[in-house]
C-alpha positions in Angstrom: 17.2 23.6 13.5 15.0 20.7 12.2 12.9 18.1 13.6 11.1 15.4 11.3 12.4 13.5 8.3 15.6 15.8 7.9 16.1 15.8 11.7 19.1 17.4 12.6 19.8 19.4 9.3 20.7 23.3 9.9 20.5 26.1 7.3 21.8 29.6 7.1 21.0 32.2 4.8 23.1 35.1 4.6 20.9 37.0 1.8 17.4 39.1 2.4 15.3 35.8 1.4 15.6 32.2 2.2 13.3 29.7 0.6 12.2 26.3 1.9 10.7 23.3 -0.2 11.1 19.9 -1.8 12.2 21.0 -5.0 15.9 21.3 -5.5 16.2 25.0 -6.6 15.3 26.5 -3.0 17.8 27.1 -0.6 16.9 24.5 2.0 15.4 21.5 0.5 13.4 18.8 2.1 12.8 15.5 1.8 9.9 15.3 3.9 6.9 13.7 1.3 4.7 16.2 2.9 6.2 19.4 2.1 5.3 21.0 -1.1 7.9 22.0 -4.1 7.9 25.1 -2.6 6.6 25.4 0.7 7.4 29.0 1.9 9.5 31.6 2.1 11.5 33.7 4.8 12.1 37.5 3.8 14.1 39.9 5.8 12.0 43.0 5.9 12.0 46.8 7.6 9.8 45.1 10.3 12.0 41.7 10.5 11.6 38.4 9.5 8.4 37.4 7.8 7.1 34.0 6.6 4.8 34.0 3.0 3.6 30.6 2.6 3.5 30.0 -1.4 0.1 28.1 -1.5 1.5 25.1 -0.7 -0.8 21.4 0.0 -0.7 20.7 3.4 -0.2 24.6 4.8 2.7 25.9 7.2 1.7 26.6 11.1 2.8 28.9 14.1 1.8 28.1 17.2 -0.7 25.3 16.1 -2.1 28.0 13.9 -2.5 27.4 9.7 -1.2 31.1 8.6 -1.0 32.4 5.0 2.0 35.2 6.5 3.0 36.3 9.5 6.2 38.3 11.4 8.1 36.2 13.1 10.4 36.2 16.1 13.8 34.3 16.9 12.8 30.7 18.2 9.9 30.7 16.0 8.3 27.2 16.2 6.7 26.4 12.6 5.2 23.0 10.8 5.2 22.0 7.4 4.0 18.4 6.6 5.6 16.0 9.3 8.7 18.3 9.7 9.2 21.2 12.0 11.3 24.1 11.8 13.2 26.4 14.8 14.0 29.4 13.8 17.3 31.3 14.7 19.0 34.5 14.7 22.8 34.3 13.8 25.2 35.6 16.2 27.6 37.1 13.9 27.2 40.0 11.7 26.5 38.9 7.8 27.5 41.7 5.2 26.5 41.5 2.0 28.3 43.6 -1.1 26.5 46.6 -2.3 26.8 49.0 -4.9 28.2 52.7 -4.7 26.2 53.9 -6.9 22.0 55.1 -6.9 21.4 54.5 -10.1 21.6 51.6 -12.7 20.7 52.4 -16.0 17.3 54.5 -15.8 16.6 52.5 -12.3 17.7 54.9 -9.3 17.4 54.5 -5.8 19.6 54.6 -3.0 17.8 52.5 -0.2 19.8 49.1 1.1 17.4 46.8 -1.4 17.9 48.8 -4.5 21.9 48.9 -3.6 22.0 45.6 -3.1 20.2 45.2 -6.5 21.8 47.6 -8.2 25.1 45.2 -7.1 23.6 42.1 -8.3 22.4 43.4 -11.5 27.0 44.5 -12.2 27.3 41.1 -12.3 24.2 40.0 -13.9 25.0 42.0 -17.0 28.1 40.7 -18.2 26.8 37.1 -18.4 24.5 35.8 -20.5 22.3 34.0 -18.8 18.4 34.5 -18.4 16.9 36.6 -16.0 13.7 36.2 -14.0 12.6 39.6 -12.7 9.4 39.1 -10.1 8.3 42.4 -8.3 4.7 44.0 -7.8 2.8 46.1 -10.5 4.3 49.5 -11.4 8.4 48.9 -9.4 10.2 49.3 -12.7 10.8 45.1 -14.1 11.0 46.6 -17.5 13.4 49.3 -16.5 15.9 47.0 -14.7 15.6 44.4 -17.8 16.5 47.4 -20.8 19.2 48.5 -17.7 20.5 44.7 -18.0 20.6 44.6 -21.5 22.1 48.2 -21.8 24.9 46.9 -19.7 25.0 44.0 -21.3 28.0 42.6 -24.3 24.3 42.9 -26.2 24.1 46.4 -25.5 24.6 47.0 -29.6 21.6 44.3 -30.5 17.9 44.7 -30.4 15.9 44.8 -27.1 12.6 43.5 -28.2 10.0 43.0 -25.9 6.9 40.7 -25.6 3.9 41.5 -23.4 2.4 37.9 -22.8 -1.0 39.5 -21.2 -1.6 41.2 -24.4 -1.0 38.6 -27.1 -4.6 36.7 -28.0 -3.6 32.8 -26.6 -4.1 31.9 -30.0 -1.7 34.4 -31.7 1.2 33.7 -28.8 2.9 31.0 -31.0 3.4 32.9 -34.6 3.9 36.2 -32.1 7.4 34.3 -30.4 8.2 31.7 -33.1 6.5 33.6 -36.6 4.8 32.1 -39.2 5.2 30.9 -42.8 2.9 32.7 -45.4 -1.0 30.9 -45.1 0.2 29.4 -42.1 -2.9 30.2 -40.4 -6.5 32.3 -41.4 -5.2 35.7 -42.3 -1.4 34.7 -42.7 -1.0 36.4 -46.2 3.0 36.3 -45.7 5.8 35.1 -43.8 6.9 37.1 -41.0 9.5 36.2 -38.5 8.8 35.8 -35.0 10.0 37.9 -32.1 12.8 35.6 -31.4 14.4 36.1 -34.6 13.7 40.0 -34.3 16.2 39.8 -31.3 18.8 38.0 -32.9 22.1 39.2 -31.3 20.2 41.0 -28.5 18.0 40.7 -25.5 13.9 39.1 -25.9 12.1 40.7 -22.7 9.1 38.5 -22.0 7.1 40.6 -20.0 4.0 39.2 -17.5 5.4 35.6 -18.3 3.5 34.9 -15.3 0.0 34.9 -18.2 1.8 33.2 -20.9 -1.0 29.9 -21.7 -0.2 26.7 -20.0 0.1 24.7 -23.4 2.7 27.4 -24.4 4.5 27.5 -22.0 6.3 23.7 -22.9 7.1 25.4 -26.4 8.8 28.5 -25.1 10.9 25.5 -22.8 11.6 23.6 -25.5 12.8 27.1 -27.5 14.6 28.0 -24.4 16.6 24.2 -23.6 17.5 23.3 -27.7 17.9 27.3 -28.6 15.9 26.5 -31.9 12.7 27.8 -33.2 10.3 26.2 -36.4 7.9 29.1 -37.5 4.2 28.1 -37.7 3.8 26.2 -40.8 7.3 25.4 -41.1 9.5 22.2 -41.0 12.8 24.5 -41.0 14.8 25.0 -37.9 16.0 28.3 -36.9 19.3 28.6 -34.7 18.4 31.1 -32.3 20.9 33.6 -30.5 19.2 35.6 -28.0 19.3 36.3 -24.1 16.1 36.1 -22.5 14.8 37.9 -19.8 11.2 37.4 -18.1 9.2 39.4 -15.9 5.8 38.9 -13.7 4.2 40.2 -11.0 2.7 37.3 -10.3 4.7 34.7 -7.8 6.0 31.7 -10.2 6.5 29.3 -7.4 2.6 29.3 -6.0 1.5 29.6 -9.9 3.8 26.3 -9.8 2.0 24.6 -6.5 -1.4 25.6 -8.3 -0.7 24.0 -11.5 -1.2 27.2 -13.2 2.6 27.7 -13.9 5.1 24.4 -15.7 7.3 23.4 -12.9 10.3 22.7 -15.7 9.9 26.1 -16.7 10.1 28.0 -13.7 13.2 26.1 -13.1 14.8 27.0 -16.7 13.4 31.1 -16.3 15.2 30.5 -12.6 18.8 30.7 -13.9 19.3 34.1 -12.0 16.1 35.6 -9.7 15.8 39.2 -9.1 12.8 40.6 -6.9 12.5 44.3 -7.0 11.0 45.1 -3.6 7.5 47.8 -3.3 7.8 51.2 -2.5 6.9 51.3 0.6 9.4 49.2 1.9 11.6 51.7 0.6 10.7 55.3 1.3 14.0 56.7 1.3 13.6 56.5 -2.3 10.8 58.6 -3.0 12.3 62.0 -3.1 15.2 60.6 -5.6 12.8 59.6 -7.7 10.2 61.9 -7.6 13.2 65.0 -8.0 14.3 63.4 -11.2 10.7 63.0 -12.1 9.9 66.5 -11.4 12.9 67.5 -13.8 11.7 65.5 -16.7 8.4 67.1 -16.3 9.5 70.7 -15.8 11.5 70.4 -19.0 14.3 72.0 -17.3 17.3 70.8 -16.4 18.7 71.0 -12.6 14.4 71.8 -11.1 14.5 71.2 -8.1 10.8 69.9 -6.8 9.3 72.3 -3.3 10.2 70.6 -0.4 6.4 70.9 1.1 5.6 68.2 -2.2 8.4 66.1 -1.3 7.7 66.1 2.3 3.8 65.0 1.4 5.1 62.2 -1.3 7.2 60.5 1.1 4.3 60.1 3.7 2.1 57.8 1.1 2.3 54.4 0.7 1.8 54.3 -3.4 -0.1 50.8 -4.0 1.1 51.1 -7.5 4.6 51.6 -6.6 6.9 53.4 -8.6 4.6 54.1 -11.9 1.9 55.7 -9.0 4.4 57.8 -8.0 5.4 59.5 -11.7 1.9 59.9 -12.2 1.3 62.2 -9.0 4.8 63.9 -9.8 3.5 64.8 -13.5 0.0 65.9 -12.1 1.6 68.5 -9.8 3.6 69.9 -12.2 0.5 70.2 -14.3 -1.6 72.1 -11.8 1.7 73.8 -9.9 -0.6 74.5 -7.0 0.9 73.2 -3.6 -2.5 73.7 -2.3 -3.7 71.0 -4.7 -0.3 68.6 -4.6 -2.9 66.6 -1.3 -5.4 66.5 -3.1 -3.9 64.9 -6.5 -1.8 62.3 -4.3 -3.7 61.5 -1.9 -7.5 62.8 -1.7 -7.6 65.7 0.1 -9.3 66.9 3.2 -11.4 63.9 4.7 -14.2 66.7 5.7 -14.2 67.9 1.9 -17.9 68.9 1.9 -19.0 67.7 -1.7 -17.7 67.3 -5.5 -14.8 70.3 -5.9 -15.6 72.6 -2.9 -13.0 75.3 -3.0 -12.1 74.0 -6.8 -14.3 76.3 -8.8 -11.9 79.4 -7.5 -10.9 81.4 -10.8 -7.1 81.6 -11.2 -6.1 83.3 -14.7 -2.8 81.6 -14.4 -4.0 77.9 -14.6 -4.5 76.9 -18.5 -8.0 75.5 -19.1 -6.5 72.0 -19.1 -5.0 72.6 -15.5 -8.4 74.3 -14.6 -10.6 71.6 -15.6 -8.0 68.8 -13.5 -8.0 70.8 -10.5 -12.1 70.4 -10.5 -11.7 66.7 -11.7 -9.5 65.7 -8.8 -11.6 67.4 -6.6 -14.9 65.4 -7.6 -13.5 62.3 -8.4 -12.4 61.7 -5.0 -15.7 63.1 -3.6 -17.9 60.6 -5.8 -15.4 57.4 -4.4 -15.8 58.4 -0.8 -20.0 59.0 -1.4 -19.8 55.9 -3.1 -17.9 53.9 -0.5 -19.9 55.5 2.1 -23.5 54.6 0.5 -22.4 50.8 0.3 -21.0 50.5 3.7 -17.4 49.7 2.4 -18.2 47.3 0.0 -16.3 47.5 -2.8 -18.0 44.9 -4.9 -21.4 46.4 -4.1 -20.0 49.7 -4.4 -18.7 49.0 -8.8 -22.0 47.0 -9.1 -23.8 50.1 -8.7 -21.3 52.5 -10.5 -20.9 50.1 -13.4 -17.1 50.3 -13.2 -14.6 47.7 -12.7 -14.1 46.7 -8.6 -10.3 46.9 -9.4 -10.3 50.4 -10.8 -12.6 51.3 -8.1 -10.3 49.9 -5.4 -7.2 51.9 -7.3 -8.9 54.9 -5.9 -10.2 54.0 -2.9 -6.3 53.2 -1.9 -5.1 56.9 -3.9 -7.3 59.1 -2.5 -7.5 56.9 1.2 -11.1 56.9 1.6 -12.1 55.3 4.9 
């Protein structure tokens, strides 16, 4: 129920996420002068509803209270701009299709998000329309895009992909579009662009979310007419491509700070996919660490020890799905269950000093397996006696080590040190 400019005005969602804003691609949009393009969102979670607000101008409230995010319950009172917001539960039961199967392409899982997913993107594949994949570091965007384009009537045609964060800002242009010969310092012949690479296939734009502001009208322009000019070129080429983007970056607050082109969020926005964290899916850890564990074993139909399993599903994995591999493919390296706490998670919190009990001589480890049961054993000992010297403080903490605070915060949250 709302109260304010749209007084009266009720709005239902029957899907995990409901979005709220002025601008006319969220679900219930405002015309409150207040409220920002997009305001906040609603997400169903395991813990219930909860409320991200996406950065917006004039902040959302709870109880009097600016918040950033926050659980909410039914009746929910909240304020954006001059308009208020009840919030309801429905009475009846919503269903929502879901697929059969726990695997699409190379992405498997068989929890209620990655079903419904898995549903969306059996639809998603036959058209041809472009994708916008948004999920956290390390949950598998590139795997879903190549399983959408594998799927796809494209299936036969290239799947090239693009990693915006990689590409110098001033190389993005002949990178996307190519270049004519002397085009540019260095240009010493033509070369076509990735857009023409893809002809007849799928361009997979990955970390769009870092692709340069005065790009990013170019790529809209590309996208909208479906023609390219190569750097240095008057020529016009017809382009016949399906793009798919990826970030795991949130477009919409990029959008409300200005760091993100409001007309090309709304053109990558054909179809939205979020692929949700790990953690908010544990059910599919031991799928996907068992078919992990195969690949690394080399042998078809391993089956992983249930004690590693058991220990896997009881992390949270900060860096998702890609965390997760990596533990899987150090366990089978060291194939010491005494070690499989220690590579995932740390080991004993009362672990006396760098590699106690790691310097034990076992004949059947290899040297390389030898040497990474010592370094896991140290490395987490130096980031807890780090930690522990600078009270906590992780900035402190990489100023000292000279080493980067995120990489240093990678393994504070791996090896949970307090």
């Amino acid at each position: 129920m709302i109260d304010g400019p749209d007084k009266g005005r009720e709005c239902a969602s029957s899907g995990p996420e409901l979005s709220v804003g002025s601008a006319a691609s969220n679900d219930l949009v405002l015309a409150d002068p207040t409220v920002s393009r997009h305001h906040f969102v609603l997400q169903v979670g395991p813990d219930g509803v909860i409320l991200r607000d996406l950065d917006s101008t004039n902040g959302t409230t709870l109880a009097g209270y600016r918040v950033g995010s926050a659980h909410l319950k039914p009746g929910a009172i909240l304020g954006l701009g001059l308009t208020t917001l009840r919030l309801d539960e429905l009475a009846e039961e919503v269903r929502e299709p879901l697929s059969e199967f726990d695997q699409f392409g190379r992405a498997i899982g068989k929890s209620v998000g990655m079903r419904r997913l898995f549903a969306m993107l059996q639809r998603i594949a036959a058209a041809d329309s472009t994708v916008l994949i948004e999920g956290e570091t390390g949950t598998g965007k590139g795997i879903v895009a190549e399983a959408i384009h594998g799927t796809s009537a494209r299936a036969a045609g290239p799947f090239v992909v693009v990693d915006c964060a990689s590409i110098p800002p001033s190389l993005i242009e002949a990178e996307l579009f190519g270049h004519t010969r002397g085009a540019f310092t260095g240009a010493g012949s033509a070369r076509a662009g990735s857009f023409e690479s893809a002809a007849g296939g799928t361009m997979f734009l990955d970390e769009i979310g870092e692709l340069p502001l005065d790009m990013q009208p170019k790529l809209l322009r590309a996208l909208e007419e479906r023609v390219i000019k190569r750097v240095g070129s008057v020529d016009p080429v017809q382009l016949d491509v399906r793009v798919i983007a990826a970030t795991n970056r949130n477009l919409r607050q990029a959008v409300n700070r200005g760091t993100f082109r409001a007309d090309l969020y709304f053109r990558l926005n054909i179809v939205r996919l979020e692929i949700p964290p790990l953690r908010e899916r544990r059910e599919d850890i031991p799928l996907l660490a068992a078919s992990f564990y195969e690949q690394f074993m080399a042998q078809p139909g391993a089956v992983p020890p249930p004690a590693l399993i058991d220990h896997l599903t009881r992390l949270d994995w900060p860096g998702n799905v890609r965390e997760l591999r990596n533990a899987v493919e150090r366990a089978v390296l060291m194939q010491d269950p005494e070690l499989w706490r220690d590579i995932t998670s740390g080991g004993d919190d009362d672990d006396p000093g760098p590699g106690a009990g790691a310097y034990q001589f076992d004949e059947a480890l290899s040297f390389r397996a030898a040497k990474e049961r010592v370094m896991a054993h140290w490395e987490r000992w130096f980031v807890a006696e780090l930690a522990r010297r600078h009270s906590g403080n992780l900035s402190r903490a990489a100023r000292a080590a000279r080493m980067d605070r995120t990489h240093l915060r990678e393994l504070v949250l791996r090896y949970r040190v307090k």
